[in-house]
N, C-alpha and C positions, 0 to 999 in steps of 0.2 A: 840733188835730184829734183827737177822740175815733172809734175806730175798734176794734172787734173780729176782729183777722186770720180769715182763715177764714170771715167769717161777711158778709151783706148788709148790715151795717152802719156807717155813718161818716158824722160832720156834724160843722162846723166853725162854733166860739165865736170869736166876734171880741171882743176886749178894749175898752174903751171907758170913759168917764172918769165920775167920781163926777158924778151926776145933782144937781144944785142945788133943786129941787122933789121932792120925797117923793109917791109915787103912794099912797096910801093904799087899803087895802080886801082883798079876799079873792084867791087864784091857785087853779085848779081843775085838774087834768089828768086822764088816765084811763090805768092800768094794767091789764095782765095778764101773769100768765107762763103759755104755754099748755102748756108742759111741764114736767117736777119737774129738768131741766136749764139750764130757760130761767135766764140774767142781768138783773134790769132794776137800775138805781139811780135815788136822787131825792137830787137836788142843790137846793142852796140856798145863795146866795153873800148877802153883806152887804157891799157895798160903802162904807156909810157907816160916819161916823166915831164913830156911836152905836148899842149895842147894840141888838137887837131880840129880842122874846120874842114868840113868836107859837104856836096851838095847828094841832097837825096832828089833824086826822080822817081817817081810813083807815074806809072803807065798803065790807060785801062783798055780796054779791048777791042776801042777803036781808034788806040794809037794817041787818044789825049792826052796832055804830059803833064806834072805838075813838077817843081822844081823848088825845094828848100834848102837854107843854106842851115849848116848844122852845127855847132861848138862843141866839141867834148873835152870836157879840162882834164889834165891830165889827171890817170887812176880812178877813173870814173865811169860808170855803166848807166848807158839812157834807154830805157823802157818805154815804148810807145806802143796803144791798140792802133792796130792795123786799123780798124775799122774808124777810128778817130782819126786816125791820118787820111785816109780814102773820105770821110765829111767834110774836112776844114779841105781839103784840094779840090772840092764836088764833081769826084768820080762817083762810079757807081760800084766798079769793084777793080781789082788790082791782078794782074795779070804777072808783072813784070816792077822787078826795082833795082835801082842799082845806084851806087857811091860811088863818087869820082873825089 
């Protein structure tokens, strides 16, 4: 259960077994932090038994791009603040993301 006491938020990850077929192709979502207080992160788990390297794009809201290349070893989950991603790219805020 991921939860922020104090706060409107909490959703619950159910665990589930290494997929036998590989989904191939892009993940998209949409962030913002609407205040210079707000928390967001972006997780990315690899549950298989081979490494994946894939590029992240961070897009802000007028279309400026950032583009990092990403390693996840295999069985391994990477945690990053949104907001530390959106500093080191010197956006202002994030609109738009997605993995290729």
């Amino acid at each position: 259960m991921i939860h922020d006491s104090g706060h409107p938020v909490a959703f619950h990850l159910d665990a589930f077994v290494e997929a036998k077929d590989y989904d191939a192709g892009s993940r998209e979502g949409i962030w913002w932090l609407p205040n210079r207080t707000a928390k967001d992160f972006f997780i990315l788990t690899n549950n298989s038994r081979q490494p994946i390297v894939a590029t992240l794009r961070l897009f802000d809201a007028k279309g400026k791009v950032s583009a990092q290349q990403i390693v996840l070893k295999p069985k391994t989950t990477l945690r990053n603040s949104v907001r530390e991603l959106l500093q080191k790219a010197g956006l202002t805020c994030v609109l738009d993301f997605s993995i290729f």
